[in-house]
C-alpha positions in Angstrom: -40.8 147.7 -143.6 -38.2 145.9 -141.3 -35.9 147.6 -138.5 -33.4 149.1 -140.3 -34.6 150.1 -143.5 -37.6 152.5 -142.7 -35.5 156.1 -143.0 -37.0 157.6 -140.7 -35.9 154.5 -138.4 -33.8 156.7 -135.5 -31.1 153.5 -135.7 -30.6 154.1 -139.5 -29.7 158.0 -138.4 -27.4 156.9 -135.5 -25.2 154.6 -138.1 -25.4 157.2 -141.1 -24.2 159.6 -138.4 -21.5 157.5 -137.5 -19.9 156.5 -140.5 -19.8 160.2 -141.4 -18.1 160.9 -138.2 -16.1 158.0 -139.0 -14.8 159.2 -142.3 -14.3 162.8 -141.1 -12.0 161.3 -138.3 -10.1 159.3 -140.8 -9.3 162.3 -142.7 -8.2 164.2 -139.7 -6.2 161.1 -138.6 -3.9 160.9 -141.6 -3.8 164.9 -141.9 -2.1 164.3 -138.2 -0.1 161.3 -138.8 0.3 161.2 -142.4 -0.7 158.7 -144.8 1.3 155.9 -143.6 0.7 156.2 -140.1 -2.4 156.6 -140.3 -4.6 154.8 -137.5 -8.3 153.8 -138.8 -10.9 154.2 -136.5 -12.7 151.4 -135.3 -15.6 150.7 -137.7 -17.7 149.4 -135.0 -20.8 151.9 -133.4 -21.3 149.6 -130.9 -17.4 148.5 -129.9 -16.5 152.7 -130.3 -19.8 153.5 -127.7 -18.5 150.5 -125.4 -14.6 151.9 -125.6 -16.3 155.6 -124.6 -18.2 154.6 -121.9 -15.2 152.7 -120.4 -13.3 155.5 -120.6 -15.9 157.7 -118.7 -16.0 154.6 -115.9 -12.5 154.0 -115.3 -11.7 158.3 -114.7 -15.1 158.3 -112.2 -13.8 155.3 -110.4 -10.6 156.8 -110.3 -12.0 160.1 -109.1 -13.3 158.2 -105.7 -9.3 158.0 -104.9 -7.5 160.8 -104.9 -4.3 159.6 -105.2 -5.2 157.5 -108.6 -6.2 160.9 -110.4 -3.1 163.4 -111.4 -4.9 166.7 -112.2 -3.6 170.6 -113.4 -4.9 173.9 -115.5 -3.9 176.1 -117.6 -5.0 179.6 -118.9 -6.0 179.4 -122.7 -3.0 181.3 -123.5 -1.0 178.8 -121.6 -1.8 176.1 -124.2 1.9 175.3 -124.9 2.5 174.6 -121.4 -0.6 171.6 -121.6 1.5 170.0 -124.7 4.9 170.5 -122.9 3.7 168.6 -119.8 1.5 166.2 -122.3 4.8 165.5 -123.8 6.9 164.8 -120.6 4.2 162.4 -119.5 4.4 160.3 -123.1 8.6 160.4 -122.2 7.7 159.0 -118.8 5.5 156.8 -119.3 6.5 155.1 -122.9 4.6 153.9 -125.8 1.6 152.6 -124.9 -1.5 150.6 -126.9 -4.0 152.9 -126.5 -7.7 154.1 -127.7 -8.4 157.3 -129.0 -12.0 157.9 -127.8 -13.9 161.0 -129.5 -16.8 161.0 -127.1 -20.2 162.9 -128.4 -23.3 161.6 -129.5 -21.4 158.8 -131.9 -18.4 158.1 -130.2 -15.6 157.1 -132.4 -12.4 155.4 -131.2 -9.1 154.4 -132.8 -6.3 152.5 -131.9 -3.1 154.1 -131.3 0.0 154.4 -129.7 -0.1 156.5 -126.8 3.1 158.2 -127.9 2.0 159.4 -131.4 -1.2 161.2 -129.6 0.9 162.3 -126.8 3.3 164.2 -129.5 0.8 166.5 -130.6 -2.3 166.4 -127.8 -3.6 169.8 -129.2 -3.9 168.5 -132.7 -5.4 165.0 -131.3 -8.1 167.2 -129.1 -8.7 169.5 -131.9 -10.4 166.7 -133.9 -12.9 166.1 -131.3 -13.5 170.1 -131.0 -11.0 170.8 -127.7 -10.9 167.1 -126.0 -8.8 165.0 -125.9 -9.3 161.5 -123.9 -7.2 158.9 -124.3 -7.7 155.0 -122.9 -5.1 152.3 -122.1 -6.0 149.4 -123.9 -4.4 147.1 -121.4 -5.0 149.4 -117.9 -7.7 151.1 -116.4 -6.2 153.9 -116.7 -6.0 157.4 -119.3 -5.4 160.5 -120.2 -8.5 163.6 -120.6 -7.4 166.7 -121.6 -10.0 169.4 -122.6 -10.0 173.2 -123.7 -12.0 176.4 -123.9 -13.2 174.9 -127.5 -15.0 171.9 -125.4 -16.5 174.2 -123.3 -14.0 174.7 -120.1 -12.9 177.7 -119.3 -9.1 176.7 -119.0 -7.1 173.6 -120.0 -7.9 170.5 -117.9 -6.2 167.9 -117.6 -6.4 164.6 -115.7 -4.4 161.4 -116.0 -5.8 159.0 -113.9 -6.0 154.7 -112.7 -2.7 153.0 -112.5 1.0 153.0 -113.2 2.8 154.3 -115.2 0.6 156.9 -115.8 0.2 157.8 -112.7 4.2 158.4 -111.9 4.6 159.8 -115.1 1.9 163.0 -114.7 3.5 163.1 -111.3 6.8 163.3 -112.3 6.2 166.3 -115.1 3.9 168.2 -113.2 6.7 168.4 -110.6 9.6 169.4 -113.2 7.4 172.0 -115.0 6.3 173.6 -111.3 9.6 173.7 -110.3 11.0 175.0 -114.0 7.9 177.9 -113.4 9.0 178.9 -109.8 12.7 179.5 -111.0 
């Protein structure tokens, strides 16, 4: 039998794996954004793994600087608040070409405007069970954003690299601190 074809063959497994992740994020992707907006994930293993390991790269280089990571939390009940700021940074920031990365054992990853994502972050993290992570396609930079359903025990959130990212999360944190204190 060659590479490949043997079913027990663990690279067989990883692809059928894949493709099933692949077509269960489709489905999600036009339940979000509707059947003509739909994004298609990238049908690509090895192009979706790169794209997630990039992602992971870029926010633990950025992590080494602390003024290149924008970070805050929020109580699970306090969901509304993650999407308010999530929304302020999209306004800040504009539309952006971006990756969706759904990390995990298959990562997928789909291109996107950073704006559509941005509009509903909790419906965007939901598909990749409480995370959301989110890749500039032309900075080093992104967007993470994960919940008690990914394990944490609060929302996290982290924008990180370069600008405008970085001025946008800046920015919103600072309005919705100040709009909290009042």
């Amino acid at each position: 039998m060659t590479l490949g074809n043997d079913p027990a063959d663990p690279l067989r497994g990883s692809d059928e794996r894949f493709r099933r992740g692949r077509a269960e994020l489709a489905e999600g992707l036009r339940a979000l954004l509707g059947p003509r907006a739909a994004a298609e994930p990238l049908d690509d293993p090895g192009r979706a793994a790169a794209l997630a390991a990039e992602a992971v790269a870029t926010q633990r280089d950025a992590r080494r600087h602390p003024w290149a990571v924008v970070r805050a939390e929020w109580e699970d009940g306090e969901r509304g608040a993650a999407a308010e700021l999530l929304h302020a940074v999209s306004a800040y920031a504009g539309p952006r070409p971006a990756w969706l990365v759904v990390p995990g054992r298959d990562p997928q990853a789909v291109p996107v405007g950073s704006d559509a994502v941005l509009d509903n972050p909790l419906g965007f993290a939901a598909l990749a069970g409480g995370e959301l992570v989110l890749l500039d396609q032309e900075l080093p930079a992104g967007v993470s954003l994960a919940g008690p359903a990914a394990g944490a025990a609060r929302w996290r959130l982290e924008v990180w690299g370069a600008e405008p990212w970085l001025s946008a999360a800046t920015r919103a944190l600072r309005e919705q601190r100040q709009r909290r204190a009042r």
